[in-house]
C-alpha atoms as a printed R data frame, in Angstrom:
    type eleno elety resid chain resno       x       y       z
1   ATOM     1    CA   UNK     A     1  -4.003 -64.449   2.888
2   ATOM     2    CA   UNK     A     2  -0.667 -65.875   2.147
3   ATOM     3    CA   UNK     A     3   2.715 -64.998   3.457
4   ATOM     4    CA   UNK     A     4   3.760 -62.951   0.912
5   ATOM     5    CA   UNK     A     5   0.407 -60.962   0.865
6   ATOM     6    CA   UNK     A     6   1.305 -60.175   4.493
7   ATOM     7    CA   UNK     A     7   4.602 -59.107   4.387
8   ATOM     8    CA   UNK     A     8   3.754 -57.055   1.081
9   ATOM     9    CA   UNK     A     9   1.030 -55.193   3.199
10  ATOM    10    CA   UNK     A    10   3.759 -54.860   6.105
11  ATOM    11    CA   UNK     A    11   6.135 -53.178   3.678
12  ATOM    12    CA   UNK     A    12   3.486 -50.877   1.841
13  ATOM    13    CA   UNK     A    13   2.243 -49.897   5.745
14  ATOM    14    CA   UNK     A    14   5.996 -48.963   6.667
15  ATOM    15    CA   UNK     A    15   6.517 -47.187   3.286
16  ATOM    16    CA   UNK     A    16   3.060 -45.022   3.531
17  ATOM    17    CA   UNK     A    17   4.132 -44.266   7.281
18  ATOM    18    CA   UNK     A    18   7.751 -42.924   6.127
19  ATOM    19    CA   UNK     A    19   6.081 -40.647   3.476
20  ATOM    20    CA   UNK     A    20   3.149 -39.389   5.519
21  ATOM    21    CA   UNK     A    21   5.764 -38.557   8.375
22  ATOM    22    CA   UNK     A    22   8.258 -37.241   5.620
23  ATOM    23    CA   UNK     A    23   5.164 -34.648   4.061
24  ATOM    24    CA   UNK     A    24   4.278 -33.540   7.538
25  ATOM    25    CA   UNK     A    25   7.097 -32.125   8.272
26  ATOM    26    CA   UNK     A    26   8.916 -30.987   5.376
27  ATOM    27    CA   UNK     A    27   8.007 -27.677   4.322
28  ATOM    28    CA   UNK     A    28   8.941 -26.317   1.286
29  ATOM    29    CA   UNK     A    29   8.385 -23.127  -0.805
30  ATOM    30    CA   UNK     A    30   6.010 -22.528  -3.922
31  ATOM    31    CA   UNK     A    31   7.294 -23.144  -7.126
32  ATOM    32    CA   UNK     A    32   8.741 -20.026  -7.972
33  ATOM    33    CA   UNK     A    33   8.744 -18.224  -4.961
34  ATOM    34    CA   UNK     A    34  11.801 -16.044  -3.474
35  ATOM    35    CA   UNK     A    35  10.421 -14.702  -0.315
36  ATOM    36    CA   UNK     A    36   7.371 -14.372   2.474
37  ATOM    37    CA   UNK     A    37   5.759 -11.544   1.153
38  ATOM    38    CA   UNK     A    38   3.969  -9.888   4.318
39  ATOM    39    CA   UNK     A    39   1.107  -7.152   4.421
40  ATOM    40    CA   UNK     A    40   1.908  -5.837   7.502
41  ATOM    41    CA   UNK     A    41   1.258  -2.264   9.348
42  ATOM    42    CA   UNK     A    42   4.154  -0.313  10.239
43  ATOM    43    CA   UNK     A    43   3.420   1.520  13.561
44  ATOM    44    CA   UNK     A    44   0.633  -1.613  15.052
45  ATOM    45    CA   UNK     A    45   2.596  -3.159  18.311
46  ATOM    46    CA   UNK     A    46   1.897  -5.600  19.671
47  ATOM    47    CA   UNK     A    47   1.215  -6.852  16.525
48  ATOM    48    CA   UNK     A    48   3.675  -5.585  13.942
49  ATOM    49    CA   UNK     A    49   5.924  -2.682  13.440
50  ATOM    50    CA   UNK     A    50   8.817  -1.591  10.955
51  ATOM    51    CA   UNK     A    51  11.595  -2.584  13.305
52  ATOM    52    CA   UNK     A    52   9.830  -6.080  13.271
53  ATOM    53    CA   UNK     A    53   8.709  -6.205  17.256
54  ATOM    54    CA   UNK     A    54   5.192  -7.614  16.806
55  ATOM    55    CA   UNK     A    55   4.142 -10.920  17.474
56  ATOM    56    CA   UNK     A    56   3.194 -11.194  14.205
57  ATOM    57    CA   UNK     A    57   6.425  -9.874  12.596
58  ATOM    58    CA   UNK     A    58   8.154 -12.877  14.872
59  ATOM    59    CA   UNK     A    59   5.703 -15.618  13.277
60  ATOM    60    CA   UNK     A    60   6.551 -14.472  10.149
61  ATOM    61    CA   UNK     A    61  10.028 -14.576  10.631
62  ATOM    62    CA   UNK     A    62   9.454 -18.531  11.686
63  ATOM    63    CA   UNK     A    63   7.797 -19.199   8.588
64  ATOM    64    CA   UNK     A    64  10.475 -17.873   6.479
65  ATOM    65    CA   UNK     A    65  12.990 -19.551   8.615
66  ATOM    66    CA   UNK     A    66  10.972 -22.793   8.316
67  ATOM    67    CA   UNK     A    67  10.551 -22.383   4.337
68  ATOM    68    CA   UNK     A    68  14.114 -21.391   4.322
69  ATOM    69    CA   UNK     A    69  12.780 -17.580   2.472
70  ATOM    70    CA   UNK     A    70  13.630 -14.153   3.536
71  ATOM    71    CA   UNK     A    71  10.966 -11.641   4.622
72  ATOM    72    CA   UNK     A    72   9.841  -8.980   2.842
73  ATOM    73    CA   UNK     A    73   6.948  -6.603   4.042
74  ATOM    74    CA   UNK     A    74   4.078  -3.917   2.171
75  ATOM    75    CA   UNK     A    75   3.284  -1.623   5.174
76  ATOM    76    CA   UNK     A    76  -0.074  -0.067   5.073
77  ATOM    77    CA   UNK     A    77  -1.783   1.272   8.160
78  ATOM    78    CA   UNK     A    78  -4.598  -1.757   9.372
79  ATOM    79    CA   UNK     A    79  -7.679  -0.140   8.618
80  ATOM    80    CA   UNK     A    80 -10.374  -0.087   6.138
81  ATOM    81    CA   UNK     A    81  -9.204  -0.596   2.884
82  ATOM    82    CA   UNK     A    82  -6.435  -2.393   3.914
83  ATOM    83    CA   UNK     A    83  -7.162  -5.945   1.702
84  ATOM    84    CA   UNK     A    84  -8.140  -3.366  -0.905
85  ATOM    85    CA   UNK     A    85  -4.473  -1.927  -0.527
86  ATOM    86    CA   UNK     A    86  -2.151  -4.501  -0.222
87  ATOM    87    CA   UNK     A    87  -3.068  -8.432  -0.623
88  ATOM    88    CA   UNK     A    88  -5.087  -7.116  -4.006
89  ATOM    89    CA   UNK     A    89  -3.440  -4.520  -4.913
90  ATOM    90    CA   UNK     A    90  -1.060  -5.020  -8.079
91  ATOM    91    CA   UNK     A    91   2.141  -3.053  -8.406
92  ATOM    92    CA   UNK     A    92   1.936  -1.535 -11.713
93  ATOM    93    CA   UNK     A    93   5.888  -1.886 -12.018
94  ATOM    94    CA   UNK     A    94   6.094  -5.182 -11.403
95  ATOM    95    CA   UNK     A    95   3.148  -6.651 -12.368
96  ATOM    96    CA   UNK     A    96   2.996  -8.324  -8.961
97  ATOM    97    CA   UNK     A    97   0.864  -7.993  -6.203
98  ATOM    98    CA   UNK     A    98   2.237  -5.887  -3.441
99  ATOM    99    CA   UNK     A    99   2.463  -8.619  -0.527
100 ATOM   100    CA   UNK     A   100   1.218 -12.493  -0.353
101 ATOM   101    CA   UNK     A   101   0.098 -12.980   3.358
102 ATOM   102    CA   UNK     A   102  -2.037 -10.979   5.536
103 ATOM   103    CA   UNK     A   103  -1.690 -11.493   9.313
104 ATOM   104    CA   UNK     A   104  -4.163 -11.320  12.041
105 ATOM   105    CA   UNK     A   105  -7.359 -11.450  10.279
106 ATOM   106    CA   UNK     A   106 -10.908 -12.788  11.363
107 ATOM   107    CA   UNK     A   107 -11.586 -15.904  10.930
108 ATOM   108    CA   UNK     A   108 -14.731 -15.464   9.200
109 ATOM   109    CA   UNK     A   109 -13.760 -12.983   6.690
110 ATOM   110    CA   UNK     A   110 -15.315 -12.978   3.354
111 ATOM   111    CA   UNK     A   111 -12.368 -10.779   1.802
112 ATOM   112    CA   UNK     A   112  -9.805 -13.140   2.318
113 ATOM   113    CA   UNK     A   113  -9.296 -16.515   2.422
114 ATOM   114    CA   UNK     A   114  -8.975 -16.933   6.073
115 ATOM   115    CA   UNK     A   115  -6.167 -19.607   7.398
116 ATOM   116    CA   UNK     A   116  -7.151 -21.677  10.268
117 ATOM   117    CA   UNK     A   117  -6.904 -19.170  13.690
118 ATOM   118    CA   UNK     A   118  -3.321 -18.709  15.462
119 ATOM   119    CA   UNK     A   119  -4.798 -17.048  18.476
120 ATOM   120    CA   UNK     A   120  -8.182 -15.797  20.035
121 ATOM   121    CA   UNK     A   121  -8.919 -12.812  22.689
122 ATOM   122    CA   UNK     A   122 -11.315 -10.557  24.244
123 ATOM   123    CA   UNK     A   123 -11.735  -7.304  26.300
124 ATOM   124    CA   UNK     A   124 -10.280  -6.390  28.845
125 ATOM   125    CA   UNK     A   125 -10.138  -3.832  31.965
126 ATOM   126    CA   UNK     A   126  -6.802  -2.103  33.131
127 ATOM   127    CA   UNK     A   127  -5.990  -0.521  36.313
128 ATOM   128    CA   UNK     A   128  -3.212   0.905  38.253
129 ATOM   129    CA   UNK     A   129  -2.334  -1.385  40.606
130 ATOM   130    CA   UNK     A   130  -2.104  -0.639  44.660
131 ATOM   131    CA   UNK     A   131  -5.084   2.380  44.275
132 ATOM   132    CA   UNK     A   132  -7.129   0.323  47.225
133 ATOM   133    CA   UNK     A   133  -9.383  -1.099  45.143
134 ATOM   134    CA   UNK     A   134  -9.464  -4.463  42.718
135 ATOM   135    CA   UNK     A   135 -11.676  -4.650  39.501
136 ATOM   136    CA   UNK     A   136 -12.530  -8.579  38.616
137 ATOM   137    CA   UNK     A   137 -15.958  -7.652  36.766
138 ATOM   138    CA   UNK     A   138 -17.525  -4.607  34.996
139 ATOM   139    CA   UNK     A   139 -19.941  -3.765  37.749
140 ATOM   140    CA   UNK     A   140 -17.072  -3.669  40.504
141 ATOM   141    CA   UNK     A   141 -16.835   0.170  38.750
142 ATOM   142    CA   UNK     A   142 -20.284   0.795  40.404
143 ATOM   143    CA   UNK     A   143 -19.088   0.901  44.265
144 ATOM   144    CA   UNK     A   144 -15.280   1.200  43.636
145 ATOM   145    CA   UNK     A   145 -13.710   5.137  44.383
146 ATOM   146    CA   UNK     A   146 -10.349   6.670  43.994
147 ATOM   147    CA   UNK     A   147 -10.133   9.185  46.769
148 ATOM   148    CA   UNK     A   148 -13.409   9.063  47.678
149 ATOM   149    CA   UNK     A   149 -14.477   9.860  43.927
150 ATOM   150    CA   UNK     A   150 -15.857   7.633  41.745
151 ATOM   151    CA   UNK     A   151 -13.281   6.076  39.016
152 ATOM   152    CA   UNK     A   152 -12.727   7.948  35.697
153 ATOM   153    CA   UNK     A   153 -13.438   5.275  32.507
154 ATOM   154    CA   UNK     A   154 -11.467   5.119  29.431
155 ATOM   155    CA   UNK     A   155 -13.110   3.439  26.431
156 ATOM   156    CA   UNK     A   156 -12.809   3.670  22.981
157 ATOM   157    CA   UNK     A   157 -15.387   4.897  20.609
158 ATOM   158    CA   UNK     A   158 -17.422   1.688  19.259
159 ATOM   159    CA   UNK     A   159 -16.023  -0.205  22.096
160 ATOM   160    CA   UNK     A   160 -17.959  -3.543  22.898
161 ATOM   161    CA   UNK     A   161 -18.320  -2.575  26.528
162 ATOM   162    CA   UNK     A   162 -20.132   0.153  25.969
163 ATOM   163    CA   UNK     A   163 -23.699  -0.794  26.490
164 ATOM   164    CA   UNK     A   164 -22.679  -2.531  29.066
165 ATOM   165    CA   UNK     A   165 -21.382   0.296  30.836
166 ATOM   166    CA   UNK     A   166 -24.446   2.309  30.344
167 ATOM   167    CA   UNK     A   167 -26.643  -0.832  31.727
168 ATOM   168    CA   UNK     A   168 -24.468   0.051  34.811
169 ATOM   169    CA   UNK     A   169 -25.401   3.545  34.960
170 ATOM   170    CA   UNK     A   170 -21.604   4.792  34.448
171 ATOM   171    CA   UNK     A   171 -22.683   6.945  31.250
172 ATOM   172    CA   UNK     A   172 -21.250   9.880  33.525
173 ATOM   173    CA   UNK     A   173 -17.932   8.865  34.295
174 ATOM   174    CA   UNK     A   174 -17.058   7.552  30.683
175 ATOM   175    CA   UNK     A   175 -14.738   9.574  28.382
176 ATOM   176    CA   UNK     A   176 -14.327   8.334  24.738
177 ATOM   177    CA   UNK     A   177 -11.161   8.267  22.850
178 ATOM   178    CA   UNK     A   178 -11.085   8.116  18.930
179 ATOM   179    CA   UNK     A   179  -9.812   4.577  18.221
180 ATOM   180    CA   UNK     A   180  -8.425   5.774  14.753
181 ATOM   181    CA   UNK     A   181  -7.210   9.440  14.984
182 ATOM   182    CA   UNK     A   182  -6.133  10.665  11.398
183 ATOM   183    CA   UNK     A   183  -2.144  10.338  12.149
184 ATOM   184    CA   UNK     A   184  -2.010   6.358  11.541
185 ATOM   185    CA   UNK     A   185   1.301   6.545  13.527
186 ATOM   186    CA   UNK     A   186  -1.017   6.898  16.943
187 ATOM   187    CA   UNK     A   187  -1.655   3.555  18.342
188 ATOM   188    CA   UNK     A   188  -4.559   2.175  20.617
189 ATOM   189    CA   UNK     A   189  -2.303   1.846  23.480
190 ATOM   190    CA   UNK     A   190  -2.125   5.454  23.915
191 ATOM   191    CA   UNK     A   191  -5.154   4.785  26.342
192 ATOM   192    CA   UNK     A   192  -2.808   2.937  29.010
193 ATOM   193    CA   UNK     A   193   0.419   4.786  28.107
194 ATOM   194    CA   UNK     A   194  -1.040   8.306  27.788
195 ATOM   195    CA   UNK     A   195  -3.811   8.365  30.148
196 ATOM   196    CA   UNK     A   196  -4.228   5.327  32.386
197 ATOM   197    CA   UNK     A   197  -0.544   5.437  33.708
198 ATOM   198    CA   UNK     A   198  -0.958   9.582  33.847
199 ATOM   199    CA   UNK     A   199  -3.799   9.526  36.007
200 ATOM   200    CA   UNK     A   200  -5.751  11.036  33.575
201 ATOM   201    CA   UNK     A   201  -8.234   7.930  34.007
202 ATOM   202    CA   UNK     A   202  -8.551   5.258  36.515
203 ATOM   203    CA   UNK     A   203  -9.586   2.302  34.289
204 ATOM   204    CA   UNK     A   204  -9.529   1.594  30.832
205 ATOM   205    CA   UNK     A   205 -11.297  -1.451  28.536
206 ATOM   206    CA   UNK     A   206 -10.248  -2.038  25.431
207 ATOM   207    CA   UNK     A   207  -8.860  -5.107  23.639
208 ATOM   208    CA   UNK     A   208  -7.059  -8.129  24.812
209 ATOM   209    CA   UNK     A   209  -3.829  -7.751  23.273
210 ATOM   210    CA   UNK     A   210  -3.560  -4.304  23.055
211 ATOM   211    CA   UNK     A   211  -4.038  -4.531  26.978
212 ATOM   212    CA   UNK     A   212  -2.057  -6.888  27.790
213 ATOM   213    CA   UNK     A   213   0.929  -5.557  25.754
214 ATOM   214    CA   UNK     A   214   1.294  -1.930  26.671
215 ATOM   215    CA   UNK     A   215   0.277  -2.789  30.428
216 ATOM   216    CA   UNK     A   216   3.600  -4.778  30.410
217 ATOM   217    CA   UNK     A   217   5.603  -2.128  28.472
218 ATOM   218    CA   UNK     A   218   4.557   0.777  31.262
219 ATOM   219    CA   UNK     A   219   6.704   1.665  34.147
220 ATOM   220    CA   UNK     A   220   3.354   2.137  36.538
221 ATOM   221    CA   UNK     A   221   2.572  -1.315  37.870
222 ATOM   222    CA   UNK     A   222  -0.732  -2.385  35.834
223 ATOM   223    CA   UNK     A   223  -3.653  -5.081  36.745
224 ATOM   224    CA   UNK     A   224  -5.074  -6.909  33.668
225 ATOM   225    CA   UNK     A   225  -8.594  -8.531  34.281
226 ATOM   226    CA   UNK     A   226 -10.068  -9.812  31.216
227 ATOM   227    CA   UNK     A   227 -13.451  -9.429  31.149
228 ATOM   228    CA   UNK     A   228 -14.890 -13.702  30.445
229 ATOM   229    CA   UNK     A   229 -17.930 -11.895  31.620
230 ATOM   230    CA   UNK     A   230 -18.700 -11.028  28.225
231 ATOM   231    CA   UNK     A   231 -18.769 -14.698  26.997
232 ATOM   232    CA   UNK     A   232 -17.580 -17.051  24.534
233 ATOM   233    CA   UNK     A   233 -19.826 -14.603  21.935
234 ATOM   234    CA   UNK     A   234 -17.033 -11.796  22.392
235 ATOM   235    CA   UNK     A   235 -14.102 -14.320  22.358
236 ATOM   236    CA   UNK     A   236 -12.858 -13.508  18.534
237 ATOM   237    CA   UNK     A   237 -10.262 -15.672  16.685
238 ATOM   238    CA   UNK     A   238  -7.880 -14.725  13.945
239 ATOM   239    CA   UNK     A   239  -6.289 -16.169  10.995
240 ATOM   240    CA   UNK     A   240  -3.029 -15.314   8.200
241 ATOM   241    CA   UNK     A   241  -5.511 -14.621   4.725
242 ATOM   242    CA   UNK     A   242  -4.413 -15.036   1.488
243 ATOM   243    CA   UNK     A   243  -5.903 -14.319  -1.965
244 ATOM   244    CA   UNK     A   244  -8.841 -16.853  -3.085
245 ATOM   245    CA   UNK     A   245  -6.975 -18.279  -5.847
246 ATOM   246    CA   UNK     A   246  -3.812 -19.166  -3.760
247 ATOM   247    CA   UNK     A   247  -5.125 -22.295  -2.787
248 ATOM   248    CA   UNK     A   248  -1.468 -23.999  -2.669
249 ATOM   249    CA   UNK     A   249  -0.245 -20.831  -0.779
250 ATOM   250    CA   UNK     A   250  -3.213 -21.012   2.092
251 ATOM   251    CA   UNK     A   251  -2.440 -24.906   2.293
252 ATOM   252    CA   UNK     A   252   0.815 -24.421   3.209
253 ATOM   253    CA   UNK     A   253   0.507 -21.854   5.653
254 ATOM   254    CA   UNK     A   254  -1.950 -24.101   7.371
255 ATOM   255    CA   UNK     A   255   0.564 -26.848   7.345
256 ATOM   256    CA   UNK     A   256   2.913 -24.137   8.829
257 ATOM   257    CA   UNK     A   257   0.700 -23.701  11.942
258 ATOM   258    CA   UNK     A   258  -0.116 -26.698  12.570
259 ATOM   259    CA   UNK     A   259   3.288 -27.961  12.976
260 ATOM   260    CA   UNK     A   260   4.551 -24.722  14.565
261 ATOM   261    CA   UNK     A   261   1.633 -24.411  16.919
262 ATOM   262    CA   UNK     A   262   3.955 -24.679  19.606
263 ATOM   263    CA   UNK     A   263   6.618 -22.068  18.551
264 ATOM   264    CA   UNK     A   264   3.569 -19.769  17.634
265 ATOM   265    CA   UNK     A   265   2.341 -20.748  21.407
266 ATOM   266    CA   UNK     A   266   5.808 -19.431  23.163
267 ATOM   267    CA   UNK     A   267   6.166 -16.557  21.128
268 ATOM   268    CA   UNK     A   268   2.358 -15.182  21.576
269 ATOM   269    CA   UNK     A   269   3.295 -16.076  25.745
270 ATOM   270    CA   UNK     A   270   5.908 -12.810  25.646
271 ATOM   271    CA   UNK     A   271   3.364 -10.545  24.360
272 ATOM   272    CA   UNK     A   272   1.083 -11.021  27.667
273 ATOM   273    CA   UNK     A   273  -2.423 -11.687  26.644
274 ATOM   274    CA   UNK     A   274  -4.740 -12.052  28.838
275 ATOM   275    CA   UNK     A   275  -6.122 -15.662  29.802
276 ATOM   276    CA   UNK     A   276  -8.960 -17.116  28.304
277 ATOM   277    CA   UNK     A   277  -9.845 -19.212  31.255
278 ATOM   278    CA   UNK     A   278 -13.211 -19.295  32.664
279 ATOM   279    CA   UNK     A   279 -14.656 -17.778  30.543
280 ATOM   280    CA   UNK     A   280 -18.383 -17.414  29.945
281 ATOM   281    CA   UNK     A   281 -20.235 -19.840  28.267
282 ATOM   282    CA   UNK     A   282 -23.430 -17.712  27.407
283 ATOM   283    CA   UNK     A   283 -23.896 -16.245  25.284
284 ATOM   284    CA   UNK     A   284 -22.447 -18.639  22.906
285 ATOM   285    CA   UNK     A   285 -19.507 -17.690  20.234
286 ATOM   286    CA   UNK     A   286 -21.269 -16.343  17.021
287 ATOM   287    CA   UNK     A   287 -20.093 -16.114  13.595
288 ATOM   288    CA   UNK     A   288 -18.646 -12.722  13.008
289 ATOM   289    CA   UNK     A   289 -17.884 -10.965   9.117
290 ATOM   290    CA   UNK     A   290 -14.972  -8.412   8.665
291 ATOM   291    CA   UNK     A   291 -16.018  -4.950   8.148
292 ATOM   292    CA   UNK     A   292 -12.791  -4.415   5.572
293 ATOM   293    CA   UNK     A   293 -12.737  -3.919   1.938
């Protein structure tokens, strides 16, 4: 190789370097685009609300700070039908769809093209704290009493802990809540705010987030133990989705996160989820299909 084949691969390294540092970390909107169109629901702390207090409304509000776009949102209560309603939904006026980006969806959904996950969780168990007794596992329900009674459970109708809770023998000390009553205005965290800190019940499970979030919100001291028990099978991770056909769109939102992934990282850390240390490794995580449409 002569000297001037050297220095001419020299220069081209430098060059491709510049350019591959340059695309990393210069995001920039669609062609055409004029704002971060979110499909969002409007009464769903801690994940979104209208007055934008979710952890998701706050990631969103990074991306459209980082693509230099305002935010605009299509509320629509997070339940089945809600793709159907929103991300595929065409607004006969405009001729538009209603919204661009849905947040916090599985991972392995078939209804949306899933981004790469932005955060994971699982169950957990919630307490009062300083009743003279401490919950680390399901089973410490068995032998643990509140004034000499044994504690009241608050679960969730369809909840994943409840076979487990019937392997225990607790099936009479269980009372079921509706996890979708028909006012879409009533969130899950009615459990903690309405009945655990009441002392209408003495322990609730129900999920990570949800737990973690409206624990911290309550004026009654709370303990959060999530339940690792369960296993990396019951460890679920979620994604932003876009439509199939965005390609371009889904691209750049994964370039978002990954370059973000530590401003997504700080502003999850406010909303107090619970850790995913230690957790089980049996059984092993399993591959898990929305139940939207």
């Amino acid at each position: 190789m002569t000297k001037i084949q050297r220095w001419t691969l020299v220069i081209m390294g430098v060059l491709l370097g510049a350019t591959t540092a340059y695309a990393a970390g210069d995001l920039k909107p669609l062609p055409g685009q004029k704002a971060v169109r979110v499909c969002a629901d409007g009464y769903n702390l801690p994940y979104s609300n209208k007055e934008g207090e979710g952890f998701d409304n706050k990631i969103a509000e990074l991306l459209g700070k980082e693509l230099g776009l305002p935010v605009e949102y299509y509320f629509f209560p997070q339940r089945i039908g809600f793709s159907r309603n929103t991300i595929k939904k065409v607004d006969p006026d405009t001729g538009l769809f209603y919204c661009d980006v849905a947040m916090s969806i599985p991972e392995h959904t078939d209804f949306l093209k899933p981004t790469k996950p932005y955060w994971s969780s699982i169950e957990s168990m919630v307490y009062r704290k300083g009743e003279g007794y401490e919950l680390h596992q399901m089973k410490d329900i068995v032998t643990a009493r509140k004034d000499g009674k044994p504690l009241r459970i608050g679960i969730f109708d369809r909840g994943v802990t409840t076979k487990a809770l019937l392997d225990l023998g607790l099936a009479d000390q269980i009372q079921y809540f509706q996890m979708m009553p028909g006012d879409a205005r009533v969130n899950a965290g009615r459990i903690i705010s309405d009945e655990l800190a009441k002392g209408n019940i003495d322990v609730a499970l129900l999920w990570g987030p949800i737990a973690g979030y409206y624990a911290s919100q309550s004026d009654v001291p709370m303990v959060v133990q999530p339940l690792n028990e369960l296993g990396e099978a019951y460890v679920f991770s979620f994604s932003m989705g876009t439509r199939y056909q965005d390609k371009k769109w889904n691209a750049l939102l994964n370039q978002f996160l990954t370059e973000n992934k530590d401003e997504i990282a700080a502003i999850m850390a406010q909303y107090h989820f619970p850790s995913l240390e230690n957790v089980n490794p049996y059984p092993k995580k399993r591959v898990r299909k929305d139940d939207d449409d």
